[in-house]
C-alpha positions in Angstrom: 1.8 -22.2 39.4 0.1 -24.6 36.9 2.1 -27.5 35.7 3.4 -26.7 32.2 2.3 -30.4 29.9 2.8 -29.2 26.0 5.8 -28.7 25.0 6.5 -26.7 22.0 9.7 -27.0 20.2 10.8 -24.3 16.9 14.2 -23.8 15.5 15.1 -20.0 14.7 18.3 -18.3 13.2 21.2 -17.9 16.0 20.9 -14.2 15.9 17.2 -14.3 16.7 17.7 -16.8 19.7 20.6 -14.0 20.8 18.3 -11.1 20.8 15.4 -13.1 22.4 17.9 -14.3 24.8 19.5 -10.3 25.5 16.3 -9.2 26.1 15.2 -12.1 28.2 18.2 -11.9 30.2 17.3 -7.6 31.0 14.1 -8.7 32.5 15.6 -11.5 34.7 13.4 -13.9 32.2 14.3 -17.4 31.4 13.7 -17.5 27.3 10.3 -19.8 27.9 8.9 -17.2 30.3 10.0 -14.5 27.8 8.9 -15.8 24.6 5.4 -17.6 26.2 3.7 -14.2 27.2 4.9 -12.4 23.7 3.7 -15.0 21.3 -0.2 -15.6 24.0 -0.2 -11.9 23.6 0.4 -12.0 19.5 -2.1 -15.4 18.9 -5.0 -13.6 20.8 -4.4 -10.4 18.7 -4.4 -12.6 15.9 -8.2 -14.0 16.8 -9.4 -10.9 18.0 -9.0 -9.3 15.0 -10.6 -12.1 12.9 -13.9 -12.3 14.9 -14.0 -8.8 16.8 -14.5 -5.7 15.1 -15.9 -1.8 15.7 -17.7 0.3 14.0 -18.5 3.9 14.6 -22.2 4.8 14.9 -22.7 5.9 11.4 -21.0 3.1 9.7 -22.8 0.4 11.7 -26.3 2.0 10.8 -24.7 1.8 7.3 -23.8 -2.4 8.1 -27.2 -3.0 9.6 -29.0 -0.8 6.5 -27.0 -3.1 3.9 -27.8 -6.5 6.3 -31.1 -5.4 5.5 -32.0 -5.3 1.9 -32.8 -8.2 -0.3 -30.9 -10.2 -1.7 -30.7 -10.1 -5.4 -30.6 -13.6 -7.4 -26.8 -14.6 -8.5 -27.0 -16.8 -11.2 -23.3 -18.4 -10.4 -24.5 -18.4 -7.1 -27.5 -20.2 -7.3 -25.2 -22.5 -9.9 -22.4 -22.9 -7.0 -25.4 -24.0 -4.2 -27.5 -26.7 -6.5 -23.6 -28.8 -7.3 -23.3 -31.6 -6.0 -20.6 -31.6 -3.0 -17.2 -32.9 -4.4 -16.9 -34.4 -0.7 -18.2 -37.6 -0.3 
């Protein structure tokens, strides 16, 4: 088993630590074990649906069509791109 290094510390209300704890306790789970698999499981969710998506066939060939055509000139666009960077 791989040596746990990063500690991560919250503070929740007591009644969520008692559920938590109830259903940690059913599984035979110390609350760490319990909570570590839940909130992995929740943050890679969390990415997936940021950078992963599908797309049945017809409405990709509808992404790819609109990838496609040319761009048409934005005026506040081409406005936004020739400032001058606030950052230094």
């Amino acid at each position: 088993m791989a040596t746990k290094t990063a500690p991560i510390n919250m503070r929740v209300e007591p009644s969520v630590r008692k559920v938590i704890d109830a259903a940690a306790s059913l599984l035979k789970l110390d609350r760490t074990v319990f909570i570590q698999p839940a909130a992995l499981n929740e943050a890679q969710e969390v990415l997936a649906n940021q950078r992963d998506f599908t797309l049945d066939t017809a409405v990709f060939a509808a992404f790819e069509k609109a990838l496609d055509e040319p761009t048409i000139a934005n005026e506040g666009m081409k406005d936004l791109l020739n400032r001058k960077s606030p950052c230094p």
